[in-house]
N, C-alpha and C positions, 0 to 999 in steps of 0.2 A: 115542415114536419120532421120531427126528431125521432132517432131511432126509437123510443120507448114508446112515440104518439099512433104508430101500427101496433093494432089487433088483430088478433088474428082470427076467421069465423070463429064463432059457436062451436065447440066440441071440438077446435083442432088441437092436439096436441103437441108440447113442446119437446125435441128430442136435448135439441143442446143448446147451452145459453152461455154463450163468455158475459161474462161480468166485470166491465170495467180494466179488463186486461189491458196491460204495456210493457213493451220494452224496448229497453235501451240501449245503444252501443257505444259506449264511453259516454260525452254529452250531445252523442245523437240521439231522438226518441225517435225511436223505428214505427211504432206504435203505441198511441195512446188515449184510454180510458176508452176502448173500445167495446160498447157495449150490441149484441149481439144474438139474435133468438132467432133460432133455423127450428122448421116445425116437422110435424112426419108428413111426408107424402110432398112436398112443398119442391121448389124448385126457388134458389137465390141466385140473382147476378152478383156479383165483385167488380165493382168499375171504379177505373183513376187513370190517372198519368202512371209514367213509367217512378217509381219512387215515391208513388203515392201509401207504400205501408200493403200491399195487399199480398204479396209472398208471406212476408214477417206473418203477417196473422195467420195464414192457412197454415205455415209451421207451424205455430201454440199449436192448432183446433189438429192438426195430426200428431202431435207429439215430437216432430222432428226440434224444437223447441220450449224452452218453459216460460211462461211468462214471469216479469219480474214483480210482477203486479197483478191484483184482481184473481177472478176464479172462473172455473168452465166448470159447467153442470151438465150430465147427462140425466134423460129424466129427471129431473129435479134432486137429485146427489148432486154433491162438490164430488170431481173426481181430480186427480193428478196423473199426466201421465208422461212417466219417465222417459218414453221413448216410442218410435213409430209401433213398437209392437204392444204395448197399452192401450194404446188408440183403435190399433185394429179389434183389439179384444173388446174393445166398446163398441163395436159397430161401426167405424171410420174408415174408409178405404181412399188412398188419395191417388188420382191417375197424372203424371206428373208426359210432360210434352216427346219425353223420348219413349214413353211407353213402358220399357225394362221387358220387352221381345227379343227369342233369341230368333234369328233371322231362318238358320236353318233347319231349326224344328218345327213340325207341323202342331197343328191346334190344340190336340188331347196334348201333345206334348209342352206346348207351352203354359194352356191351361192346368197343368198341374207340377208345373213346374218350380221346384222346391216343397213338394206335397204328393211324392208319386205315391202312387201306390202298388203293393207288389202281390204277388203271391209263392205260395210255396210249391215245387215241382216235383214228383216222385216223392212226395213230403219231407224232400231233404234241402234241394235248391233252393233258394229265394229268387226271383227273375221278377221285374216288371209286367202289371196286369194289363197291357196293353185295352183288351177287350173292356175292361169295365171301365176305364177311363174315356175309352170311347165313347160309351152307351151315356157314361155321366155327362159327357158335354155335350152329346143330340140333347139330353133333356136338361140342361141347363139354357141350350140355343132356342129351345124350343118355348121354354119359360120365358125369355122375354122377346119370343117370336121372328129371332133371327135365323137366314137362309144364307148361308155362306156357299163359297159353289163346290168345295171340295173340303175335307178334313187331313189329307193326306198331303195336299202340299205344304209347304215351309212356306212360313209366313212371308216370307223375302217374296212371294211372287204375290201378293196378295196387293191389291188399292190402300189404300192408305184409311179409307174409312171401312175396310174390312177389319185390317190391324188393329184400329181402334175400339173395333166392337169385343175382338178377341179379347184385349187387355180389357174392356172391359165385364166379360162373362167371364175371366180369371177370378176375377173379382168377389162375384158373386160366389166362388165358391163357398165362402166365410157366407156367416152373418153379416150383411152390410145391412145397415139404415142411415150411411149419410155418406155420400161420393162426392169430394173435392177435386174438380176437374179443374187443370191448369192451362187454360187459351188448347182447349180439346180441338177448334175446327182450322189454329191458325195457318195449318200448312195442307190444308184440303179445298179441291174446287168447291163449285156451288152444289154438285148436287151429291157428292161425298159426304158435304159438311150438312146437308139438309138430312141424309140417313143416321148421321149420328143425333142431330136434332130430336128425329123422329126414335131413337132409343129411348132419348132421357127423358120424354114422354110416356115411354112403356113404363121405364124405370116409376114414373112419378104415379103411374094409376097402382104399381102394385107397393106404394107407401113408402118408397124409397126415396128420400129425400138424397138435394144436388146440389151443390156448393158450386156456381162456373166461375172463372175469373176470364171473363172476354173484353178485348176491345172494340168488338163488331156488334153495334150497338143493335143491328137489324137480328143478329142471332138472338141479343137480350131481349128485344122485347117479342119475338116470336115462340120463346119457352120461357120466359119469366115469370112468376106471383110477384116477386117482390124484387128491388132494387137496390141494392146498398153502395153507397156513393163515397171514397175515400181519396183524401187533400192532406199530402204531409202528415202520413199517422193519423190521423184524425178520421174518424166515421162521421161524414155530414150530417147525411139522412139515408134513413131506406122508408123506400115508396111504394107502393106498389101500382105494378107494370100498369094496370088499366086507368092510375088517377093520373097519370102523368105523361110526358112527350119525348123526343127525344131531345127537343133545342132544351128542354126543360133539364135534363140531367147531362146534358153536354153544359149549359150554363152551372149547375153545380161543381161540374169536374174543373172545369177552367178557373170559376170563382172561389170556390171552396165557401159558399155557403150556398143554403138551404133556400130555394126559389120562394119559398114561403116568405123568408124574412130578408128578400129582396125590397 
């Protein structure tokens, strides 16, 4: 099964689509002719060896990168984008493994961090709205049903899959429709990593499409639709999670082809 031989249901729509993108570093191909369609609502794995091309891509699809080749489409436009803040202005949010938490700020604070908001005092002062940044992040937690145990402490004392829910209802402040998560559960026990699981679940009923890059094959197929399988730059196949096993895309990662045409 080749990545173009998945359909997607009836009526799903497509948010983005790289087309045939590559690039190169001197005559290394980092990536190539990698074709590509993440839909709305949808949920994709990213699976390889370590140098199998799957950083390189998810810089194109956030901007941190241009490809040298080929196009990305949002909704069906060819877009360009020059840089990580193009991307986000198209709906793209990328949670990369350190987070970008400040440790000793608590959650309103880090949730709008670089995004304060302020107000004016005696109508002369400007001061930070402390209260309405609050208020905004009860209903943003509340929006995708997370219960943190305090808002007032600093992140630094929080679990690890508290921190990660933080960075990601940051997130959400923007328009997001597509979160590129980078090995989100790789530094979390089992039942940390299963609450974050159970987010990008919430995330996916309210249309939010999730880009993961994991090597814990058991997380993939526990939140997966579909599977994208990548061998020295090369996109093998993407499957989706229900037609296939896991020796079946372990045999692709190892082989670098497509169990099909075994």
């Amino acid at each position: 099964m080749k990545a173009n031989d998945w359909e997607a249901p009836k009526g799903t729509k497509t948010f983005l689509h790289a087309k045939s993108i590559s690039k190169s570093y001197g005559g290394l191909k980092a990536v190539s002719e990698v074709d590509l369609k993440i839909h709305r609502g949808e949920v994709v794995a990213l699976v390889g060896d370590n140098g199998a091309g799957k950083s390189t891509l998810i810089k194109m699809l956030s901007g941190v990168i241009s490809p040298d080749r080929g196009a990305i489409e949002i909704d069906g436009q060819p877009i360009r984008f020059l840089g990580p803040s193009d991307a986000r202005t198209a709906g793209i949010e990328t949670l990369h493994q350190h987070l970008g938490l400040v440790e000793v700020f608590n959650v309103p604070e880090n949730i709008f961090l670089g995004q304060e908001l302020t107000r004016r005092r005696l109508g002369i002062f400007k001061g930070l709205d402390h209260a309405k940044m609050r208020r905004l992040t009860e209903e943003l937690l509340r929006r995708v049903d997370l219960r943190l145990p305090s808002l007032d402490q600093p992140v630094k004392a929080m679990s690890g899959g508290q921190r990660q829910a933080v960075a990601i209802t940051r997130m959400l402040l923007n328009e997001v429709h597509l979160l590129i998560m980078d090995e989100p559960m790789a530094a979390l026990g089992v039942d940390e990593g299963r609450k974050v699981l159970d987010l990008i679940v919430t995330l996916r009923e309210r249309e939010l499409s999730t880009l993961i890059i994991s090597h814990n094959l058991e997380h993939v197929f526990a939140i997966a639709d579909r599977i994208a399988v990548m061998k020295n730059g090369e996109l093998i196949s993407v499957v989706n999670t229900r037609e296939t096993t896991s020796d079946e895309v372990v045999g692709m990662i190892v082989s670098g082809r497509s169990y099909k045409e075994a």
